[in-house]
DRENDO-1510 file (C-alpha; in Angstrom, 1 decimal, always signed):
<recs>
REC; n; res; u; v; w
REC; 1; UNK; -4.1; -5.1; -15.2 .
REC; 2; UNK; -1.8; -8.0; -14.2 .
REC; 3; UNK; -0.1; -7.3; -17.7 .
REC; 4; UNK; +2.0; -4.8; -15.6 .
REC; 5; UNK; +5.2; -6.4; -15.5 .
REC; 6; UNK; +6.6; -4.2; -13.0 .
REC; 7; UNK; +4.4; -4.0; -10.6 .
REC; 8; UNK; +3.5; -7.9; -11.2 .
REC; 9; UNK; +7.0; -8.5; -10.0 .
REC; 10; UNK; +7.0; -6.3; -6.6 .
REC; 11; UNK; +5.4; -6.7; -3.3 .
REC; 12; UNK; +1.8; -5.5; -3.1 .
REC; 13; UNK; -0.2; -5.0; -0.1 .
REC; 14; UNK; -3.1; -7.0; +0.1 .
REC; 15; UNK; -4.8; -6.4; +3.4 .
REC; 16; UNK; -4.3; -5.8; +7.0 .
REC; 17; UNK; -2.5; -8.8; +9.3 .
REC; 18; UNK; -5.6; -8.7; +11.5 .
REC; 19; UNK; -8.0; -9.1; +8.2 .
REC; 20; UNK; -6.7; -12.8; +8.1 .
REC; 21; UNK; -7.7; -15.0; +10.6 .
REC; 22; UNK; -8.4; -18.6; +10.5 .
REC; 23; UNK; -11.1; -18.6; +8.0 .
REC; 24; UNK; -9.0; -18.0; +4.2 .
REC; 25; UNK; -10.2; -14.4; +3.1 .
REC; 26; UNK; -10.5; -13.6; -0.8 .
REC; 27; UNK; -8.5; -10.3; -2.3 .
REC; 28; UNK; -8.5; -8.5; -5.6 .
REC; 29; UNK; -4.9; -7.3; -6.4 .
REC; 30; UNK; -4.3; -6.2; -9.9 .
REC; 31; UNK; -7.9; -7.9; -11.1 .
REC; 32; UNK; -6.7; -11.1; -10.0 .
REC; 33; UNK; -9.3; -12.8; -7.3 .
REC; 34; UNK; -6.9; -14.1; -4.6 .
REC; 35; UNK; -7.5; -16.5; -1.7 .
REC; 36; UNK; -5.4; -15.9; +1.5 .
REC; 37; UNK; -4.8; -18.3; +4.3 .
REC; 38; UNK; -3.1; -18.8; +7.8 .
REC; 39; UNK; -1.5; -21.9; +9.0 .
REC; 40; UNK; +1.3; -22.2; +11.6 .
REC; 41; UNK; +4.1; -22.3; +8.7 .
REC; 42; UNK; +2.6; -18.9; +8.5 .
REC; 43; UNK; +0.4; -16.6; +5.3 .
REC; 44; UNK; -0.3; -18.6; +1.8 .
REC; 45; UNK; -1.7; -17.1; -1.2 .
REC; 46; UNK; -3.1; -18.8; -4.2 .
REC; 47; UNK; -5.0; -17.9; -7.1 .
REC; 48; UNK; -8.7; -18.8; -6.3 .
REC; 49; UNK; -9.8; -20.8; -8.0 .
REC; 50; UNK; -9.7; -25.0; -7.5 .
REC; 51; UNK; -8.5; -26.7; -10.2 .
REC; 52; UNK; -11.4; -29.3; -10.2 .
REC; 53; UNK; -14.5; -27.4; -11.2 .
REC; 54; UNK; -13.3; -23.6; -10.9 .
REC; 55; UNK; -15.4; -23.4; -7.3 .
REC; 56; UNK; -13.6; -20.3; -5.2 .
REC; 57; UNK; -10.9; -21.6; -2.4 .
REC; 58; UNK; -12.2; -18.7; -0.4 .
REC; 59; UNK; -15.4; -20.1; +0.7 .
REC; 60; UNK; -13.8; -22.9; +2.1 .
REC; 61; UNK; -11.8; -23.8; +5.2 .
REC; 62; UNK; -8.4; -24.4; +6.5 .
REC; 63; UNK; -7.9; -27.9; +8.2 .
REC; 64; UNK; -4.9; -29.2; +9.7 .
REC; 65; UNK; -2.8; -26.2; +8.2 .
REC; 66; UNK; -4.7; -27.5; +4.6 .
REC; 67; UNK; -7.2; -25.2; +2.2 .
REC; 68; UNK; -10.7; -26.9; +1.7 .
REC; 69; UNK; -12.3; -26.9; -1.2 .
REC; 70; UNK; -15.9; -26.1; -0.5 .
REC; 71; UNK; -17.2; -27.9; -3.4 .
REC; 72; UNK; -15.8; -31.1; -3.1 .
REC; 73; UNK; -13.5; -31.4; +0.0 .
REC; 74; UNK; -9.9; -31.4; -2.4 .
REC; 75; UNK; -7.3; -30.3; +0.1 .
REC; 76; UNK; -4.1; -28.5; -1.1 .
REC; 77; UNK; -0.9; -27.9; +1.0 .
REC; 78; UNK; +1.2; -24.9; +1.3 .
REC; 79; UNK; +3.0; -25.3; -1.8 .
REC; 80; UNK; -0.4; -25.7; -3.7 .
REC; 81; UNK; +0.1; -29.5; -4.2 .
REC; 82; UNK; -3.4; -31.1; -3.9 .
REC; 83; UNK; -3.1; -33.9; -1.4 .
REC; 84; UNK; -6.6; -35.5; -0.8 .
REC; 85; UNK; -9.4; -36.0; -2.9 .
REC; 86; UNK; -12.2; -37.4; -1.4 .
REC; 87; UNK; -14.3; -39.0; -3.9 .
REC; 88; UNK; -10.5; -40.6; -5.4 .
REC; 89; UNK; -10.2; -44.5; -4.6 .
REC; 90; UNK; -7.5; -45.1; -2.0 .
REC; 91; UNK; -5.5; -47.5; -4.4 .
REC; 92; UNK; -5.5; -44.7; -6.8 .
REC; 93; UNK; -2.9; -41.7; -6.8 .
REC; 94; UNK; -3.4; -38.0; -7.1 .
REC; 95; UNK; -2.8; -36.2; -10.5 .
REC; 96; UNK; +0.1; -34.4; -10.5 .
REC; 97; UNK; -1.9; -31.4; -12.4 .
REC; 98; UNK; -4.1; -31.2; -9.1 .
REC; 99; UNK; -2.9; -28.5; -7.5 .
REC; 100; UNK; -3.5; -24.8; -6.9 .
REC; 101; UNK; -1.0; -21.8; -8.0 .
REC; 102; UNK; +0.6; -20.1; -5.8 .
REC; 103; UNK; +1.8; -16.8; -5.0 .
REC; 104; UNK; +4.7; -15.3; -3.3 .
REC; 105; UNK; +2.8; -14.4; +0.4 .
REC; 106; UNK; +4.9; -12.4; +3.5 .
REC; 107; UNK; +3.9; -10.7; +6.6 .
REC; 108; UNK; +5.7; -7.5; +7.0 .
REC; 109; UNK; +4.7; -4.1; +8.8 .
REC; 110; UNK; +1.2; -5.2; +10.2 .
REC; 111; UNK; -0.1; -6.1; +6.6 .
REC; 112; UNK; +0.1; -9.0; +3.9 .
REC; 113; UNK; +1.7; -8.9; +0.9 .
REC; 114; UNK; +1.6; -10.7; -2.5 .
REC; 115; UNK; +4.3; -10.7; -5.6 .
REC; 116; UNK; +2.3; -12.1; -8.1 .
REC; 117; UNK; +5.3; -12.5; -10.2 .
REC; 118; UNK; +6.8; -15.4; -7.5 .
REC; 119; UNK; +10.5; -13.7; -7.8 .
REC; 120; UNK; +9.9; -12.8; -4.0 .
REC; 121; UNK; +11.8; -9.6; -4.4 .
REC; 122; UNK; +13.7; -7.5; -1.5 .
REC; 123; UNK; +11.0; -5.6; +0.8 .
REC; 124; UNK; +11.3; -1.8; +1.4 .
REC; 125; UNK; +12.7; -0.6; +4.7 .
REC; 126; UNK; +10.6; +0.8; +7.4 .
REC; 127; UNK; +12.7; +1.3; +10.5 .
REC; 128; UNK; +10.1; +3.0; +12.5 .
REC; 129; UNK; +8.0; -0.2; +12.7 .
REC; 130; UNK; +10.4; -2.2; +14.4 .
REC; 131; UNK; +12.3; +0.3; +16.8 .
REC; 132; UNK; +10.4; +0.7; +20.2 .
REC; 133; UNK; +10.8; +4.7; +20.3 .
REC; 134; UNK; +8.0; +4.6; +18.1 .
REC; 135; UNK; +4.2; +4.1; +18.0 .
REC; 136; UNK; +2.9; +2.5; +15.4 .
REC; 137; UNK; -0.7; +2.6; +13.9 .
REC; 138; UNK; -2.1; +0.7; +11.2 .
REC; 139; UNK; -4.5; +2.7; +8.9 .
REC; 140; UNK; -6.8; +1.6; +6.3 .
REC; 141; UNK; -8.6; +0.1; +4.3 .
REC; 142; UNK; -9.6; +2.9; +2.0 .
REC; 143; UNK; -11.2; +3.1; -1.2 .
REC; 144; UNK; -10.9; +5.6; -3.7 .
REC; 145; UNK; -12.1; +5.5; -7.4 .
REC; 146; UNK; -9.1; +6.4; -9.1 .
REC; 147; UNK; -5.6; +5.0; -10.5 .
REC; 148; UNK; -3.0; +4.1; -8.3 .
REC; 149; UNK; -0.2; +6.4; -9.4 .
REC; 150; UNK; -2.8; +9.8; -8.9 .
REC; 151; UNK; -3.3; +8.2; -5.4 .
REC; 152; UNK; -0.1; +8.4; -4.7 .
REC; 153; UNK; +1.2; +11.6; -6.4 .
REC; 154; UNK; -1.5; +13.0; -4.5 .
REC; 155; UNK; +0.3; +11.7; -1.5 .
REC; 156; UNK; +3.2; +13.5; -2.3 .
REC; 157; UNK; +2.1; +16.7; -2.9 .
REC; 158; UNK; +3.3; +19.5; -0.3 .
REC; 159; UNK; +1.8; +22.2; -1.9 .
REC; 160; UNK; -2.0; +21.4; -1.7 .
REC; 161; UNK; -1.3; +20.9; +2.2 .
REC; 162; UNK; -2.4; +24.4; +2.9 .
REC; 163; UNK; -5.5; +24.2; +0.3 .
REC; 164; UNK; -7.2; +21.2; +0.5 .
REC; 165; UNK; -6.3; +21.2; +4.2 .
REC; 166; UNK; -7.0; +24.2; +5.3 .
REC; 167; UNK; -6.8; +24.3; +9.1 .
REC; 168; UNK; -5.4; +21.0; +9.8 .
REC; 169; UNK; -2.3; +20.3; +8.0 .
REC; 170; UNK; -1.6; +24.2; +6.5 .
REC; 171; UNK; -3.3; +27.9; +6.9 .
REC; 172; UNK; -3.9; +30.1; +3.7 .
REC; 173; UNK; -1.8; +32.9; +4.9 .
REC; 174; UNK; +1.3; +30.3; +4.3 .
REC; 175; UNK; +1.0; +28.6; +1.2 .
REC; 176; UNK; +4.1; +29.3; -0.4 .
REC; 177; UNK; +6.7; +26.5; -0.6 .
REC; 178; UNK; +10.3; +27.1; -0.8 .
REC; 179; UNK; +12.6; +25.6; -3.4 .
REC; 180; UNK; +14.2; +22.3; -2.4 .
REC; 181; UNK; +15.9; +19.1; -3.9 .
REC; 182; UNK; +15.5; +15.8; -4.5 .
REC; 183; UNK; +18.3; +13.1; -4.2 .
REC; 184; UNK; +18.5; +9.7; -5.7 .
REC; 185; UNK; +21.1; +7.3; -4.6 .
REC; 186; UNK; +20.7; +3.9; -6.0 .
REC; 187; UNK; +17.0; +2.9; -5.5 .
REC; 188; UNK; +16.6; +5.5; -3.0 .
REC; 189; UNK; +14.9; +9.0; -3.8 .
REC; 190; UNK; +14.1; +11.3; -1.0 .
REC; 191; UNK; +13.5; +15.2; -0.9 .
REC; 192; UNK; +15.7; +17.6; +0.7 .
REC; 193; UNK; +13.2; +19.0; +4.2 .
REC; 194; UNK; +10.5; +21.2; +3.2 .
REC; 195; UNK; +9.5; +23.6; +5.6 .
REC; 196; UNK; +5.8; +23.7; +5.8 .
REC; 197; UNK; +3.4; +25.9; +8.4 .
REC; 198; UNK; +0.9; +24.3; +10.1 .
REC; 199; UNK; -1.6; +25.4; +12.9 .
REC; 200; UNK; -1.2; +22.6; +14.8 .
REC; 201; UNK; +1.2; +20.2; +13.9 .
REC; 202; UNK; +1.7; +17.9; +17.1 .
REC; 203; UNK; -1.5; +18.3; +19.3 .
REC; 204; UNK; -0.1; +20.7; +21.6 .
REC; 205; UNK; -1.9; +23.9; +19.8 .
REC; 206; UNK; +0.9; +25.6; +18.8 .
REC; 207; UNK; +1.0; +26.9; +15.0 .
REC; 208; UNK; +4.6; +26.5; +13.8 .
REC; 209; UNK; +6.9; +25.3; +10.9 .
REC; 210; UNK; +8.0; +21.7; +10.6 .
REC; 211; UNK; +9.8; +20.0; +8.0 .
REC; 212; UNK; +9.1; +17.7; +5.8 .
REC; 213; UNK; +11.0; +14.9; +4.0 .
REC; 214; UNK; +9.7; +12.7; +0.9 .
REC; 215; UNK; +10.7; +8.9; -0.1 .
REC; 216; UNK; +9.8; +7.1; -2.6 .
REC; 217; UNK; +10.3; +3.2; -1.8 .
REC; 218; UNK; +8.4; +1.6; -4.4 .
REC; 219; UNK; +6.4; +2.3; -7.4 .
REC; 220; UNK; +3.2; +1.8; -4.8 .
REC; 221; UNK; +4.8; +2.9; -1.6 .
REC; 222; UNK; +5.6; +6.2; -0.3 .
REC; 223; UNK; +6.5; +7.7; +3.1 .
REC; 224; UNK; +6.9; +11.3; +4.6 .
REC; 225; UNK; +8.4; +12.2; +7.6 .
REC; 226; UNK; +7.4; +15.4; +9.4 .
REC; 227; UNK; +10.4; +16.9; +11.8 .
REC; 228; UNK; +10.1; +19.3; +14.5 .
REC; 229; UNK; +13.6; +21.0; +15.0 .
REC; 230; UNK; +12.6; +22.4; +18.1 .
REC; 231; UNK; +11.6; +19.2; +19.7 .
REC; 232; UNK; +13.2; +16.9; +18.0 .
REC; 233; UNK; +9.5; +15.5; +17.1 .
REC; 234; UNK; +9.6; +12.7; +14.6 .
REC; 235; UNK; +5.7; +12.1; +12.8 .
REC; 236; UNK; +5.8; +9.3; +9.7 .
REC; 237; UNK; +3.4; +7.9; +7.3 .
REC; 238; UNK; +4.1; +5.2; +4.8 .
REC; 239; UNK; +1.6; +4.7; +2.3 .
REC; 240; UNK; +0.8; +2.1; +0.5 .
REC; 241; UNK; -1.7; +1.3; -2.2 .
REC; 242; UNK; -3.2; -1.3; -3.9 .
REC; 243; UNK; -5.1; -1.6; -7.4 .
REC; 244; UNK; -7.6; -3.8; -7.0 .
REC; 245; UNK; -10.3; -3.3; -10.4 .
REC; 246; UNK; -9.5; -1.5; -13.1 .
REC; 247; UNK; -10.1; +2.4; -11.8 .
REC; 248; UNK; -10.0; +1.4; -8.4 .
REC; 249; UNK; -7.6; +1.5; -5.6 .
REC; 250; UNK; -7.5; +0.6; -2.1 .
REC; 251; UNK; -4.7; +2.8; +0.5 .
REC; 252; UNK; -3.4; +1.6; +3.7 .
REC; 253; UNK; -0.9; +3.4; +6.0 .
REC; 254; UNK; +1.3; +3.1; +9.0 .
REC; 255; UNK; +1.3; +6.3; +11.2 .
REC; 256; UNK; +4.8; +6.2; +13.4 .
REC; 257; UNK; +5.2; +8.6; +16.4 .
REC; 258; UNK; +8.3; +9.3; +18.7 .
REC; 259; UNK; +5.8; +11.2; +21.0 .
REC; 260; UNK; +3.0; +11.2; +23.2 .
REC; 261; UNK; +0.1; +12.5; +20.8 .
REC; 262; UNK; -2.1; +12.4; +23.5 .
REC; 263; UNK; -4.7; +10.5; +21.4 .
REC; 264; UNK; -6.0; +7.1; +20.9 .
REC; 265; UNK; -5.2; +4.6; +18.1 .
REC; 266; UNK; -8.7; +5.2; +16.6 .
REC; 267; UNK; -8.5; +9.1; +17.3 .
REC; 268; UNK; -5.3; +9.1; +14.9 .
REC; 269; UNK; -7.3; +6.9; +12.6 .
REC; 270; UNK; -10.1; +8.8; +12.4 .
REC; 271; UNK; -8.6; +12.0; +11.5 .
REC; 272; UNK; -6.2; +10.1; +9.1 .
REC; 273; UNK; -9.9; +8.9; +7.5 .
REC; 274; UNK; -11.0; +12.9; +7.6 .
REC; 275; UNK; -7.7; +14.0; +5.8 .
REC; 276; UNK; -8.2; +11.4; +2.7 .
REC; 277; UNK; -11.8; +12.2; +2.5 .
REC; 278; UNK; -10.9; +15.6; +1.7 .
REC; 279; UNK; -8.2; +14.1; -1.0 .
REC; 280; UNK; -10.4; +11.8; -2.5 .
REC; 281; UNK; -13.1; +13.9; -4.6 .
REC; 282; UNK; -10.2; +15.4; -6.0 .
REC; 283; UNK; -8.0; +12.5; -7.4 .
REC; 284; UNK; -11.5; +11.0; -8.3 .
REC; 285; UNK; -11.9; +13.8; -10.5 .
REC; 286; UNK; -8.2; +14.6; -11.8 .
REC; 287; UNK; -8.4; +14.6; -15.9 .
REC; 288; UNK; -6.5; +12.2; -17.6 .
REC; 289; UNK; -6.9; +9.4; -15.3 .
REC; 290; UNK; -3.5; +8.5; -16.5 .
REC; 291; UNK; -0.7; +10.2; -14.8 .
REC; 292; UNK; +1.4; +11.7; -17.4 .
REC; 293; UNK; +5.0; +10.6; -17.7 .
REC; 294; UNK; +5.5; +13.3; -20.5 .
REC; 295; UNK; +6.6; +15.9; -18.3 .
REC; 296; UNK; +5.3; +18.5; -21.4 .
REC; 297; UNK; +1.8; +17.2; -20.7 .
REC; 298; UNK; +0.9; +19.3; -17.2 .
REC; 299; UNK; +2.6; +22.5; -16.0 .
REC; 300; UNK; +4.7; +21.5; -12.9 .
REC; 301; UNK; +6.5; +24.4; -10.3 .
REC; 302; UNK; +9.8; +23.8; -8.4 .
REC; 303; UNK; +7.5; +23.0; -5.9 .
REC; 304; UNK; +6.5; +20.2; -7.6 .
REC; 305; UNK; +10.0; +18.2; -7.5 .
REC; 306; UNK; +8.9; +15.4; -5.6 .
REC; 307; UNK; +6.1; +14.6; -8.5 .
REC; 308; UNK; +8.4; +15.2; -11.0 .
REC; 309; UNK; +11.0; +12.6; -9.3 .
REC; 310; UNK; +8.0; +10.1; -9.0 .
REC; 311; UNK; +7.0; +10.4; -12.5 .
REC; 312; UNK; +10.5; +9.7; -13.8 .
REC; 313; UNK; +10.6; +6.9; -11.6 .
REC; 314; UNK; +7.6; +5.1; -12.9 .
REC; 315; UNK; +8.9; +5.9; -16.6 .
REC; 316; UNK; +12.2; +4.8; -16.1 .
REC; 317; UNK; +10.6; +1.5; -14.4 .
REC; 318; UNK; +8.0; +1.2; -16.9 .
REC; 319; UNK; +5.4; +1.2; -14.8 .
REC; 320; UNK; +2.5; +0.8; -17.3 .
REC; 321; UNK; -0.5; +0.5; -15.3 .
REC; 322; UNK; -2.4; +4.0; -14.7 .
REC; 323; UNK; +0.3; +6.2; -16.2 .
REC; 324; UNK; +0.2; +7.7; -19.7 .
</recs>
């Protein structure tokens, strides 16, 4: 999995800021077992694994802004140096080969990320996160036994809003979708707004149309943004993914609001959690696997120019890892 050049050499999301505490936590990204850690310099990530005898950094403990070894009590520093071996005589000095390896590591947007590739590329934008008109809530984790690139196709999607949602994000009686286009300037691809019908689309009860907007950020990262013209009403989700084993992913989100929803933090997560459950049997089960690059491979409506955009994107990338 960690073959993947592309996404080996991007930001991926590794867990939530409030996963990591003072105790170092252990991730999978990509296959690779991970060890993360806090100190007041800020987030670390190493592979883990101590070079001594192979024993997990994970299970052991951060001291004076070092990771313990629980094995044998090495201590490595943030730049993965080793710099104290108990058992080693004080008149004799520490191998240069004892040390850990390190990955790029940065908090951003209420979540950790790694780039595996250590070329500590440019992070995406998210100007909702940072701007006080908004509300921010963290979603996830969530697990789902499928490739990452179905996950998020799946995400962008409009037109099974009014299917596999029935009731909550679409009604039957309104499942067309109207032609729109998508833009790409630079590295930034977003839809033209889609009008969708929902019953309820802002917790006051009232069926009506909003309008929808599609980005693709990064080969892993998506957003929408749902617009009420009548209100003004802003309503975003950035999702993010992670592959963690091979056929397995893990999603996390960030839910931005410019409105009183009139709901909790965990109300919004919870019904965020109902929504993917109703996704996830059917990316699970989505034959091949492999999203298709070859646009010849599945039929595709104009409705499906968001897809279509993505699916270009990860070809023209090369973005080898759960695509065919």
């Amino acid at each position: 999995m960690v073959q993947d050049a592309v996404l080996k050499n991007d930001w991926i999301v590794a867990c939530r800021s409030t996963d990591l505490q003072e105790q170092p936590i252990q991730v999978m990204i990509m296959g690779e077992r991970i060890v993360l850690y806090r100190n007041e310099e800020g987030v670390h990530a190493f592979k883990d694994l101590c070079i001594h005898r192979g024993a997990a950094l994970s299970l052991g403990c951060v001291r004076d802004g070092k990771l313990v070894c629980p094995y044998h009590g090495w201590e490595y520093e943030s730049t993965g140096a080793c710099v104290k071996i108990p058992q080693l005589p004080a008149d004799q000095s520490i191998p240069a080969k004892a040390r850990a390896f390190k990955y790029g590591c940065t908090e951003r947007y209420g979540f950790i990320w790694v780039n595996l590739g250590n070329n500590e590329p440019e992070m995406f934008s998210l100007p909702e996160f940072n701007d006080p008109e908004f509300r921010c809530v963290i979603w996830g984790p969530q697990s789902v036994n499928a490739k990452p690139p179905r996950v998020v196709e799946n995400f962008l999607d409009v037109g099974h809003l009014a299917v596999v949602h029935e009731g909550y994000l679409g009604v039957a009686s309104h499942t067309e979708i109207g032609d729109y286009r998508v833009h790409q300037d630079g590295t930034s691809i977003r839809s033209e707004e889609i009008e969708v019908f929902q019953p309820d689309p802002d917790g006051s009860g009232q069926a009506k149309h909003v309008y929808y907007t599609y980005e693709i950020l990064r080969p892993l990262s998506v957003k929408f943004t749902k617009r009420d013209r009548e209100t003004g009403n802003l309503m975003s989700i950035l999702l993010t993914v992670v592959p963690t084993e091979e056929g397995k992913t893990v999603a996390y989100g960030v839910l931005s609001f410019n409105y009183d929803t009139g709901t909790t933090d965990a109300e919004i997560v919870e019904f965020q959690n109902m929504i993917f459950a109703q996704d996830k049997p059917i990316v699970e089960n989505q034959k091949p696997e492999e999203l298709p690059l070859d646009l010849q491979v599945e039929l595709s409506l104009k409705c499906d120019r968001v897809s279509i955009a993505y699916r270009q994107y990860l070809k023209e990338l090369g973005v080898t890892l759960g695509t065919a």
